[in-house]
N, C-alpha and C positions, 0 to 999 in steps of 0.2 A: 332675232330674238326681240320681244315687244319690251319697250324701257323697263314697263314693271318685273320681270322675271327676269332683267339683267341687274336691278339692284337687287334681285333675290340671290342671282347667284354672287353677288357682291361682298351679302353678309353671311353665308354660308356657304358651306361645300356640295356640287352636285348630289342629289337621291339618286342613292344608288339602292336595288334589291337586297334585303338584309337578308342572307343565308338560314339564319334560324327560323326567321317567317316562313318560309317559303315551307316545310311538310304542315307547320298552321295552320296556314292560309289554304292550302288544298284541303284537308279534312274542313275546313267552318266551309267551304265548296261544296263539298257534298254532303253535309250538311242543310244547307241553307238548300238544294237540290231535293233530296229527301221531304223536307218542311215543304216546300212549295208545291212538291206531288201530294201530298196528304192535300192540302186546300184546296187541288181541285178534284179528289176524289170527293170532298165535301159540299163543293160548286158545283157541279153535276149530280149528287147524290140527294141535296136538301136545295131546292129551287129555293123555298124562303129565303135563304143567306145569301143570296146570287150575290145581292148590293153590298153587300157588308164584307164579304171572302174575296168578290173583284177587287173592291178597297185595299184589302188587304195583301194581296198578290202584286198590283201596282207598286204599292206603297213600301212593301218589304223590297221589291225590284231598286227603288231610287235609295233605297237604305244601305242594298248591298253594295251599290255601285258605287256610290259615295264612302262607303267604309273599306271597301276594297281598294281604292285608288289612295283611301289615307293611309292604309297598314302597309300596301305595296311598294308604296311611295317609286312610281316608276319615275323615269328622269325629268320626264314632262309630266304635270296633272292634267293643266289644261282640255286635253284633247277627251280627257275621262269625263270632267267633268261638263265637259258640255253634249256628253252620251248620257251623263245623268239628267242634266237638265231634258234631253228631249224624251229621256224616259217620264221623268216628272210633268211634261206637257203631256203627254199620250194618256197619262193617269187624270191628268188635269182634267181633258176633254169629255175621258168617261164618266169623270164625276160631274160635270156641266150637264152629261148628257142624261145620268140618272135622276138630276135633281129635276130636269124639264119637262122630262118624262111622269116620274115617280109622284112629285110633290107639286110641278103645274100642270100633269096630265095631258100633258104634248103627245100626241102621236104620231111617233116618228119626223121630229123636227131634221127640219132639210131643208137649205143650209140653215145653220143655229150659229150663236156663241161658241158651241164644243168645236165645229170643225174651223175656228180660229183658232184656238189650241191644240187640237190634233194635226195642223197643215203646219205646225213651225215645228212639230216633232221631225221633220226631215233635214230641211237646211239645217239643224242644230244638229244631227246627227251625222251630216255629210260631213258640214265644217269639222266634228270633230275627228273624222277619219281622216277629210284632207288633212289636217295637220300632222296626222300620225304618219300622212304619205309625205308629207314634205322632211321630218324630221328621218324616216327611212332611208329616203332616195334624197338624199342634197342637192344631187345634178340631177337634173329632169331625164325621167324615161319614157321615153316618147311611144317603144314599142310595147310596154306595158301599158301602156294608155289608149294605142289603139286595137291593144288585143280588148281590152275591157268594153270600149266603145261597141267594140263588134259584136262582143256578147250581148252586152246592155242593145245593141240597136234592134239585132234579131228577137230579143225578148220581148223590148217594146213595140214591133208590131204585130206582134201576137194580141198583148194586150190591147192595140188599136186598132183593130178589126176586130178582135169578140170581145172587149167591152167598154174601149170610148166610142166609136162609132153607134152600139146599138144606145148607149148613155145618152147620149147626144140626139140622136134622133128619139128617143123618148122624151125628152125635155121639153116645155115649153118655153120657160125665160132662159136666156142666156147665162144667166147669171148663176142660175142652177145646175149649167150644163159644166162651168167653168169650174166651181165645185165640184162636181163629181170628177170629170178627168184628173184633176191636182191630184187627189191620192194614186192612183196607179203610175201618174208620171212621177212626183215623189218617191214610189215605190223603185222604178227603174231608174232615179235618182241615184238613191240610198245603195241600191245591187251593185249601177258602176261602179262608185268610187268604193264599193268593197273589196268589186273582185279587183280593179286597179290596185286595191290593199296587197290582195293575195298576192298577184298577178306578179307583183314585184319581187316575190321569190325571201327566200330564210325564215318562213313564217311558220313556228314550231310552235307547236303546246295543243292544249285545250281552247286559251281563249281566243284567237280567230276565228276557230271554227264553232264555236258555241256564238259568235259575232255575226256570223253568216246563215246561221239556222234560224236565229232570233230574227233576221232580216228576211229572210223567206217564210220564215212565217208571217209578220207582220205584212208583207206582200198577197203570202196565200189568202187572209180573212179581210183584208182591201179587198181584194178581186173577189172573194167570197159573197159579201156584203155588199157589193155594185150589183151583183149578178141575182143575190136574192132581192133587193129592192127592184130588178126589172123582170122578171119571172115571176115573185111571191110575196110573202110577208117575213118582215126579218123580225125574230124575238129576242129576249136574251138567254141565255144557257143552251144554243144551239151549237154542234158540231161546230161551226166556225170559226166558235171563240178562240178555239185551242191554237188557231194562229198568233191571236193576240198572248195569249197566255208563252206560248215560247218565247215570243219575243221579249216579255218580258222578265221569267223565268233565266231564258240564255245570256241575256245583257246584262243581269243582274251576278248572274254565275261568271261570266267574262272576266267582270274586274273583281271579282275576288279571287279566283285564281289566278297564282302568281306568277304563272306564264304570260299575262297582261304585260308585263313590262319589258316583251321583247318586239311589242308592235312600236315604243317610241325610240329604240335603240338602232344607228346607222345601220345600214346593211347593202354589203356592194355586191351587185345582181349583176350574173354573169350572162343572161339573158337569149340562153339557146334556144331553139326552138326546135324541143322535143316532141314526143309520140302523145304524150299529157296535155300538150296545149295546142297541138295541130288538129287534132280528133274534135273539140269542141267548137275551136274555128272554124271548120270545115262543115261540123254541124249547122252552127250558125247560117253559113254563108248558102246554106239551103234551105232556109224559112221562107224565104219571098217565093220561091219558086213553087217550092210546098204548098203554100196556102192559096197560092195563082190557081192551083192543079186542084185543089177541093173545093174552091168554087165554082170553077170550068166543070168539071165532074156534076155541082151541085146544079146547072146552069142557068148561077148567079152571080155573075163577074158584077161584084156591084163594089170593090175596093180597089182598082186598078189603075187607080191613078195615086192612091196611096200607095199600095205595094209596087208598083213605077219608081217613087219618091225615095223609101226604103233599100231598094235594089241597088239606084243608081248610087245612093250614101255608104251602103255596104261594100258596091263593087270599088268604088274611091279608099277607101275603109283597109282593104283586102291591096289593093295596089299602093296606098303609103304603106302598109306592112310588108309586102313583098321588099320596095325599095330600102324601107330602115334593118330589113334584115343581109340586103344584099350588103348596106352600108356595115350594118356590125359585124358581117360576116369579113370583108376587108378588114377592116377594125383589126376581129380578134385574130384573122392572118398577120397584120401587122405585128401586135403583139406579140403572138408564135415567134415569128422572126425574132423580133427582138430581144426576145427570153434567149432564142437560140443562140443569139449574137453574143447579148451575153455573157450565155454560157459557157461559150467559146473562147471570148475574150478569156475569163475569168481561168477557164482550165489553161490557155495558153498564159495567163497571167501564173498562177500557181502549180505548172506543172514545166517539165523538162520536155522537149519537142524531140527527143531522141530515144530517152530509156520510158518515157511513158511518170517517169518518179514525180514526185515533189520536188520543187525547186526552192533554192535559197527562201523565195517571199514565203511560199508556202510553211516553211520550216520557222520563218521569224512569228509568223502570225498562230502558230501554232502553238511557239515556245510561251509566247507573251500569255495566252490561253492557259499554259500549264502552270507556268509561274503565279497567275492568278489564281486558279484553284491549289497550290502549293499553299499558297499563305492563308487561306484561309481553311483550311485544314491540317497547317503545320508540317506538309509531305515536304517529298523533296523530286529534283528535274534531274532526270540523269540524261546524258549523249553519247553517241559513238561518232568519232571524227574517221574516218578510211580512206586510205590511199591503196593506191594498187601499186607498186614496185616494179620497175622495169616496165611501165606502160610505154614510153618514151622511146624504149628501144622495139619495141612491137611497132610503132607508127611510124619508125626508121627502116627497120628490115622489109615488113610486107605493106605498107603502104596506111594510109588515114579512114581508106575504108575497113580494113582489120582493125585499126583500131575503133571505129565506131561500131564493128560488130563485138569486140573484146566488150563495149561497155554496157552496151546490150545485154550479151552473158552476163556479165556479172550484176545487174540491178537485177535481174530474171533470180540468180542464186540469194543476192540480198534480200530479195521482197517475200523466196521460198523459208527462208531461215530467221528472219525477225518473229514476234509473236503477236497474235491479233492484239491491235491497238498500239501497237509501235509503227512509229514516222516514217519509213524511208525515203532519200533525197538524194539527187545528185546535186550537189554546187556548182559544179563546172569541171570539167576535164577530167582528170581521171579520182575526183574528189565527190568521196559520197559522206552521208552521215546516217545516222539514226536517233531519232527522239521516242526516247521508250513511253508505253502508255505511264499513265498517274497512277500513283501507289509503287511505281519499280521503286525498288531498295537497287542500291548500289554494288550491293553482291550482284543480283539478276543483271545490272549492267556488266560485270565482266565476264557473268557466266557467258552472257551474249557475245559478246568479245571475243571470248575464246574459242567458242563455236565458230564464230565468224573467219578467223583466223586457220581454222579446222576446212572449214568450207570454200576460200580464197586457195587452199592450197594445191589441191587437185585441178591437172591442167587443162587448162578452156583448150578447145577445141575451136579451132579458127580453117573454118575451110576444110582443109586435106594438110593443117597444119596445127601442129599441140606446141600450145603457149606456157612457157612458165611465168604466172606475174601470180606474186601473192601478196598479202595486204598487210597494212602498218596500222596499226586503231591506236587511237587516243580516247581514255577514257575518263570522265571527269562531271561531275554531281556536283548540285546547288548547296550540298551540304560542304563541299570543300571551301566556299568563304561566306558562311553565311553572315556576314556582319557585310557584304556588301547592302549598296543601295537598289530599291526596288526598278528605278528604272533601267539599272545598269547590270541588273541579274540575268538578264539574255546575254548577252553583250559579254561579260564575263566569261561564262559557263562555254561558251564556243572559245572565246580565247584558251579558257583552261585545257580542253579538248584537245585545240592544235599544240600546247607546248606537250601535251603528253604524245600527241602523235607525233610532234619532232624528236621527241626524245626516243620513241620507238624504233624509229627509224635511224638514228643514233647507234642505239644500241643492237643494229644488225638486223634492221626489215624484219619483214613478215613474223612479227610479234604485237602483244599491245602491251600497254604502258599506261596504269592508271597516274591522273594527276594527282600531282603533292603539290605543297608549296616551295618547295627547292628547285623546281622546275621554272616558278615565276622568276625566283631569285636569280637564278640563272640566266635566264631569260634579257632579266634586266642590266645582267651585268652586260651580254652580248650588246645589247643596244649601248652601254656608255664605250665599249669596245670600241660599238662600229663609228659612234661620232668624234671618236678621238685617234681612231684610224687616217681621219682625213689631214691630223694636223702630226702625226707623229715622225715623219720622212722632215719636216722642214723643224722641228724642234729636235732632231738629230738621234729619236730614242732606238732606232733599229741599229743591228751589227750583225756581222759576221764570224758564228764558229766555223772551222773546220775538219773534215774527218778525213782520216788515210784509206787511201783504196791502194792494197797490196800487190804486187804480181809477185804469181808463185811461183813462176818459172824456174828451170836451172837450182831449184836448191835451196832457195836465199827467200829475201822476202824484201825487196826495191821497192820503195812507195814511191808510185808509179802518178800519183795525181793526190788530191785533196775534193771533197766534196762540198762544196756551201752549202750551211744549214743556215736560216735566219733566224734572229732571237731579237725579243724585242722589251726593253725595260720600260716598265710600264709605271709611269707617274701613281698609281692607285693600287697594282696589283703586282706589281713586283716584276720578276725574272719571268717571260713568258714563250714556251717553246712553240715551234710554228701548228702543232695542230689546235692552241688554243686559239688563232687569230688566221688563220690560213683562207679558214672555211666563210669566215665574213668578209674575209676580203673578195672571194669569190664571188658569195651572193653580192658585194655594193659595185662590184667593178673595181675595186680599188686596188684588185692584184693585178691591173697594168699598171699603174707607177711604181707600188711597192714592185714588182719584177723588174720594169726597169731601173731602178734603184739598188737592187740585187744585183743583176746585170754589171751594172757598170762599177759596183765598190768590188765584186769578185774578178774581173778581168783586170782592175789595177790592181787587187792583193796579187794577182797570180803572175802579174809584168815584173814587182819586186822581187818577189821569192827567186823570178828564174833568171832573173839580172844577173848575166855575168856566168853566167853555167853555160858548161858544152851541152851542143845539140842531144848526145845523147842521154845527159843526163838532166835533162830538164821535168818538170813535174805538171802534166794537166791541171787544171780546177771542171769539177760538176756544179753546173746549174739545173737546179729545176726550174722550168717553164710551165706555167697555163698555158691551158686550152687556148686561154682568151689572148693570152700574148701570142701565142702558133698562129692563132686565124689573122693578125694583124700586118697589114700591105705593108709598115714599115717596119716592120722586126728588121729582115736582112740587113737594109739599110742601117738603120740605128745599131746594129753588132757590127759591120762591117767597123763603121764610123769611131767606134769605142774600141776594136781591139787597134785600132791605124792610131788613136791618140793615147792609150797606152804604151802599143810597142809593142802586142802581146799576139806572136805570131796564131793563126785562124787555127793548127791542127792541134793548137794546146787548150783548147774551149770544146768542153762539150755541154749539149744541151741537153736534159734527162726532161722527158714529158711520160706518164702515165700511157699505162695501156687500154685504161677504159676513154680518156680523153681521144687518142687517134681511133679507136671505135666510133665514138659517136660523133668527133668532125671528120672523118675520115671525107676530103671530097677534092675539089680543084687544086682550093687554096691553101689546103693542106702538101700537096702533089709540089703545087710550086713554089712552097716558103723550105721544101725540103729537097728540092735539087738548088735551088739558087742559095744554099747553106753548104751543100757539097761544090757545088763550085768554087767557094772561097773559101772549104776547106776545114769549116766546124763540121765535129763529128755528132751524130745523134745517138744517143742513149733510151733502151725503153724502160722504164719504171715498173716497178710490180708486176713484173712479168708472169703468165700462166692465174691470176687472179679476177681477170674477166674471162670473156669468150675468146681466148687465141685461137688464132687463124695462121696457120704458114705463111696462107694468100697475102696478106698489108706485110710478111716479112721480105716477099721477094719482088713485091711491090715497088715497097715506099725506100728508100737508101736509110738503110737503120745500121749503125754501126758496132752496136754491143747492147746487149741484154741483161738488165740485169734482175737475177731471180730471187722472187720474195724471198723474206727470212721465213717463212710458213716453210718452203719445201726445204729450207737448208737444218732448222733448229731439231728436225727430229731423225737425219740420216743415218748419224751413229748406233740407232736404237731401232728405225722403222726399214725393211728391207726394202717396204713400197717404195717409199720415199727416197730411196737411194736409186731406185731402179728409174723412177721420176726425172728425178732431177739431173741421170744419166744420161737418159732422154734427149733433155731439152738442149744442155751441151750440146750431145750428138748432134742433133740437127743444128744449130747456131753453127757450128764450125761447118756443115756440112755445104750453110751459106755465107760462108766466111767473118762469120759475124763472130764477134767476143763475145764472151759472157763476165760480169762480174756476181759475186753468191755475196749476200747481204746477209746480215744480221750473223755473222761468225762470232762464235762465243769462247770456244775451245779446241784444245790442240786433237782431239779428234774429228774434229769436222773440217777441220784444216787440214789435216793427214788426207783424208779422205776425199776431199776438193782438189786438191794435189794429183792425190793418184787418177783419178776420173780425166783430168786432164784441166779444170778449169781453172784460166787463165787468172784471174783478180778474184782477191776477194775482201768484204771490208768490213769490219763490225769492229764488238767491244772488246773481242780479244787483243785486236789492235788497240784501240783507243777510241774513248770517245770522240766528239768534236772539242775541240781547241779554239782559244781565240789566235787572230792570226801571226802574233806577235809569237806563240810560241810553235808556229809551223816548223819552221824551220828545226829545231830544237827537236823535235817530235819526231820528224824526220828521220835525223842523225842517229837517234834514241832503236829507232826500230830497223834499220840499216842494219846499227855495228851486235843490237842483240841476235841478228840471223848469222852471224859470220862467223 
C-alpha cells in the first residue's frame, strides 16, 4: 500500500459499499445510459453539433466515472481514478484535435499534439487495471497471465499483419510510422491486462463487462481509423465513431454501477481449466497457422517471418501453460488429499471407530455450542447419560467380540430412536449419551428417556444368541443449577447426569432417574465417606454385631453359629449399617483391609465365646467375604495364620461370599483359594442364593458347603404356593448335593413352621433376633436355647 493511503486508512476506517447506494447507483446507471444514447441519436442526426455533442459525451464519460467511484466508494479509488483520467486524456486529444482542425484548418493532422494525449489514454488505463489485478490476486497468477498473453498474442498478430505492417509500409518518416503502430499495440495493451482482469475468475456484475466492451470498442475505431487513413479519407460523424463512443459511454457506466467495487475486492481463483477457457485458447493457438494458409492461398507469403516470430511465442506461451497447469493440477491433488486427510483425522477425532457415534470430543464441543446459544436465548441444555446393564457379563459368557457387536446394536437402536437434532455418543465401553437439539424442554428429555428405556429392553440378538442387557439413564438439564458458572455448565450438566444415572441404577437398573439436587448431596457425602474410609480401621470406629443362625432340627432351636455384620460409628454421621459404606469400600479397594480387619476381630470374638465348651456344643461365626478378598494369593494364608493365633479350630469359620461375585471371578484362582480353604477345613457359604443366574454346574463344581436362600423366596412362603414349591426346590437339590441350606430373613412362626417341615436345616432372621453386640452373644444364646425347650 503507497504511504499516502496507509495514512488514509490510519485516520479512517476501510470504504466499504454502502447497501443503500447500491439500487441508487444502478438506476443514475441507466440513466446516465439512456442520456448518452439520446446524444448520439443527436451526433449522427444533426452533423452541425458533431463538435459540441462529442464534448459532451466525453465530458459526461469523466463525470460519471469520477462520481461513480465517489458515491461507490469501492476499497481502493485509485485504480478508478486513474480510468478516469485516461478517460479525460482520450477526450483531451479530441478536443486538441477539433480545435487544429476546426479553428487552425489542419487537415487531418498526423502526428499532432492530440495523439500525445490520446497515447497516454492507455498506460493510464492499464496502470489502473494492473492495480485492480494486484489488489484481486495478492499472490501472482501466473496461469491467468499466460492464458491472457496468449489471447492478447494471437490478436496482436492479426492486427500486425493487416494493419502495422500495411501502416508501416505506407509511411514515409519513421516517426510517423511509430505513431501509427502505438495505438493498435496500446490497444492489445489495454485487452491483455483486461482479460488478465477477467481471466482471474469471481468477476460478477455489469461493470467488467461494460470495461471490456468499452475497450473493444476503443480497439474497434483504432483499427477503424488506421484502415481508413490507408484506403480513404477519414471524417467526422462516420460509423467508426461508435467505437470511440462505447468506450466512453461503457467506462463511464462501469463506475457508476455498483458492481464496480467487486473488481478491487480479494478474490481466490481456483483456476481450472474448463471448456470456457480451453475453446478460446485453442482458438488462439490457431491464428499463426491461419493467416500462414490465407496468404499461401493468396500467393503472398510476404509475413513469414513475422508469423515464424508469433508462432514460435505462442507455442512457448501454450507449453508454460501446459506446465503451470500440470503443476496446479498436483497442487489441487495435494490439496484434495489434504482436505481428505483432514477429514479423516477430524471424523476419527470426533467420532467413535466402532459404533460410527460421536465421541466424548465431539459431545464437549457441541455442548459448549449449545450452552452458548442457551444463554443467549435464555433456553436450557438437557442430556441423557446410558449405561447398558449386564454388558459385563455378555463380554464374560460369549466373549469381547459379542460384546462389540452388542454395542453396535445398540448405537444402531439409540441413533433409530433419538429425534432429528439430537447428539448421539458413545463415551467409551458400554457408556453412551445424548445431547438433545436446542429448545428441548426437560419434559422432552425424560420423555426420551423413557422411550429409550422402552427400546434398551427388548432383547439384542447376538449371533444365534438373545441378550438380556437393558439400560440405566440419567437425566439432568442446565436448568437444575442454573446459578452455576458459565465455564463450568458443560462440566456440570454431565456430572449431574452421571449422579442421576447412578442413582438409577441404585434403584434396580433398567430405569431412568431424573437429577435433583439430593443426589449431589449424596453424592458428596459418599466422597467425605470414602476419604474417612481410609482412616477409620486405625481410629478404632468399626465393630462388630452379631446375628443367630438357628438349626431346626429334632424340635428345638440350638443357635448353631453367629453371623458378623459390621457397623461402623461415624465421627459425622452417626451409627452406620454395612450397605451404607460396603459399596465404597468396593469401588476404592478398601474392603481388603476393612475384610481383613473383620476377619480377624470375628475369629477372636468366636475363640472366646467357645472357650471352654464341649466339642459338641460349640457355636460357628459367618464371615462375609469380597470378591476382592476370594481372588487374593494370601487369603488362605492370612486365615490359616489368624485362626492358629486365636485358638479358633478351621471347621468353626465360615466364609459367606455372594452368588453373583463366584459368577463373575468364577476361574483358577477362584478353584484354588477354595480347595486349599477345604483343606484346612473353613467351610464355604453362598450368599443370596437363586438371585443371579444359578447354575447347579459351580455347585458340583466349586466345594461349597451350605446355601443360603434370599429372604425374597422365604418372606412370602406362608402366602405364595410358588414360592413354597421354590424354595422346596432349592433344598431338594442342596441336600441332594449334600450341601446345607440356611433360609434368611425369617420373620415368623409360620415360616419357621414351614422351614421345619420342608426339611431345612438353619435358619436366621428377626424372628430370632436381630444382630447383637458381642458382649451380649452369649446371653442371646441362652435366651433363645431355654425359649425352645
Amino acid at each position: 500500500m503507497p504511504a499516502e493511503s496507509q495514512s488514509e486508512a490510519a485516520v479512517r476506517p476501510p470504504l466499504t459499499p454502502r447497501a443503500p447506494n447500491r439500487p441508487v447507483m444502478a438506476y443514475a446507471t441507466l440513466w446516465y445510459v439512456a442520456a448518452m444514447a439520446l446524444v448520439v441519436v443527436f451526433y449522427y442526426a444533426i452533423p452541425a453539433w458533431n463538435l459540441g455533442l462529442w464534448l459532451t459525451i466525453g465530458a459526461s464519460s469523466c463525470v460519471a466515472s469520477f462520481t461513480g467511484t465517489r458515491l461507490n466508494a469501492p476499497p481502493r479509488r485509485l485504480p478508478w481514478y486513474l480510468l478516469t483520467a485516461a478517460t479525460f486524456t482520450l477526450i483531451n486529444g479530441d478536443t486538441i484535435y477539433n480545435i487544429l482542425t476546426d479553428v487552425f484548418h489542419q487537415n487531418e493532422p498526423f502526428p499532432s499534439l492530440a495523439d500525445a494525449s490520446y497515447l497516454f489514454t492507455y498506460p493510464l488505463a492499464a496502470a489502473g487495471l494492473m492495480i485492480m489485478i494486484r489488489m484481486r490476486s495478492p499472490r501472482r497468477d501466473l496461469t491467468a497471465l499466460v492464458d491472457a498473453l496468449l489471447l492478447a498474442g494471437g490478436l496482436a498478430l492479426l492486427i500486425w499483419v493487416f494493419t502495422i505492417t500495411p501502416t508501416v509500409a505506407q509511411s514515409v518518416r519513421w516517426f510517423d510510422s511509430a505513431v501509427s503502430i502505438a495505438y493498435p499495440i496500446g490497444d492489445v495493451l489495454l485487452l491483455a491486462v483486461i482479460l488478465r482482469l477477467l481471466i482471474g475468475g469471481g468477476v460478477r456484475g455489469w461493470s467488467p463487462v461494460l470495461l471490456v466492451v468499452g475497450a473493444l470498442g476503443l480497439m474497434a475505431s483504432d483499427i477503424a481509423y488506421a484502415l481508413v487513413r490507408l484506403y480513404g479519407n477519414w471524417h467526422v460523424g462516420s460509423p467508426a465513431d461508435l467505437g470511440w463512443i462505447l468506450f466512453y459511454v461503457c467506462w463511464g457506466a462501469a463506475a457508476l454501477h455498483p458492481s464496480m467495487t467487486v473488481l478491487t475486492e480479494p478474490h481466490a481463483r481456483e483456476g481450472r481449466l474448463t471448456a470456457g477457457r480451453v475453446i478460446p485458447l485453442a482458438v488462439t493457438a490457431l491464428v499463426a497457422p491461419t493467416v500462414l494458409l490465407v496468404e499461401s492461398i493468396q500467393h503472398n507469403v510476404k509475413d513469414a517471418a513475422v508469423i515464424a516470430v508469433f508462432s514460435a511465442l505462442l507455442f512457448m506461451l501454450v507449453l508454460a501453460r501446459l506446465a503451470l497447469q500440470g503443476r496446479q493440477q498436483r497442487y489441487q491433488e495435494s490439496v484434495a488429499a489434504s482436505k481428505a486427510m483432514v477429514k479423516e483425522l477430524r471424523d476419527r477425532a470426533y467420532h467413535d471407530a466402532l459404533t460410527g457415534l460421536g465421541n466424548r470430543a465431539r459431545f464437549q464441543e457441541r455442548s459448549e455450542m449449545a450452552f452458548k446459544r442457551a444463554r443467549e436465548s435464555d433456553g436450557v441444555v438437557c442430556m441423557l447419560l446410558i449405561d447398558l446393564d449386564n454388558f459385563k457379563e455378555v463380554n464374560d459368557t460369549l466373549g469381547h467380540r459379542a460384546g462389540d457387536e452388542l454395542l453396535i446394536t445398540a448405537a444402531k437402536r439409540l441413533s433409530a430412536a433419538v429425534r432429528p437434532g439430537d447428539l448421539p455418543v458413545r463415551f467409551g465401553g458400554d457408556e453412551f449419551a445424548v445431547l438433545l437439539a436446542d429448545g428441548s424442554l426437560p419434559e422432552g428429555a425424560e420423555a426420551l428417556a423413557a422411550r429409550l428405556v422402552r427400546t434398551f429392553s427388548e432383547p439384542f440378538q447376538i449371533w444365534d444368541t438373545q441378550a438380556e442387557v437393558r439400560a440405566s439413564i440419567g437425566v439432568a438439564s442446565s436448568s437444575d443449577d442454573p446459578k452455576v458458572a458459565e465455564e463450568d455448565a458443560a462440566d456440570v450438566l454431565l456430572r449431574n447426569a452421571d449422579l442421576a444415572l447412578y442413582a438409577a441404577k441404585a434403584d434396580g437398573k433398567g430405569i431412568w432417574t431424573r437429577y435433583r439436587p439430593q443426589l449431589y448431596e449424596a453424592a458428596m457425602e459418599r466422597v467425605r465417606l470414602r476419604t474417612s474410609l481410609d482412616t477409620a480401621i486405625a481410629r478404632d470406629e468399626f465393630f462388630l454385631y452379631y446375628q443367630p443362625i438357628v438349626d431346626l432340627r429334632g424340635g428345638g432351636e440350638r443357635v448353631a453359629g453367629f453371623e458378623a455384620l459390621v457397623r461402623w460409628q461415624h465421627p459425622e454421621f452417626g451409627l452406620l449399617g454395612p450397605n451404607q459404606f460396603i459399596p465404597l469400600a468396593e469401588e476404592t479397594g478398601q474392603i481388603v483391609p476393612l475384610g481383613a480387619w473383620i476377619l480377624g476381630r470375628a475369629i477372636t470374638d468366636a475363640a472366646r465365646w467357645n472357650a471352654g465348651r464341649p466339642r459338641g456344643q460349640t457355636r460357628r461365626v459367618t464371615v462375609n467375604v469380597s470378591a476382592h478378598q476370594f481372588l487374593d494369593d494370601g487369603l488362605v494364608d492370612s486365615i490359616d495364620r489368624k485362626l492358629t493365633e486365636a485358638g479358633l479350630p478351621a471347621e468353626l469359620l465360615i466364609l459367606e461370599i455372594t452368588e453373583t461375585a463366584f459368577l463373575h471371578h468364577h476361574g483358577p484362582e477362584v478353584q484354588r483359594n477354595l480347595n486349599a480353604l477345604s483343606r484346612i477345613g473353613v467351610r464355604i457359604a453362598v450368599d443370596d442364593f437363586g438371585t443371579g443366574y444359578s447354575s447347579i454346574a459351580y455347585l458340583r463344581d466349586l466345594s461349597i458347603d451350605i446355601l443360603k436362600a434370599d429372604r425374597s423366596f422365604v418372606e412370602r412362603i406362608a402366602e405364595d404356593s410358588g414360592h413354597l414349591r421354590l424354595l422346596q426346590g432349592i433344598i431338594t437339590v442342596a441336600y441332594a448335593l449334600e450341601i446345607d441350606v440356611v433360609a434368611e430373613g425369617v420373620e415368623t412362626v409360620a415360616q419357621r413352621d414351614l422351614l421345619r417341615k420342608m426339611g431345612c436345616r438353619y435358619a436366621q432372621g428377626f424372628y430370632y433376633s436381630p444382630a447383637v453386640p458381642v458382649d451380649r452373644v452369649a446371653a442371646l444364646a441362652a435366651e433363645l436355647e431355654g425359649r425352645s425347650r
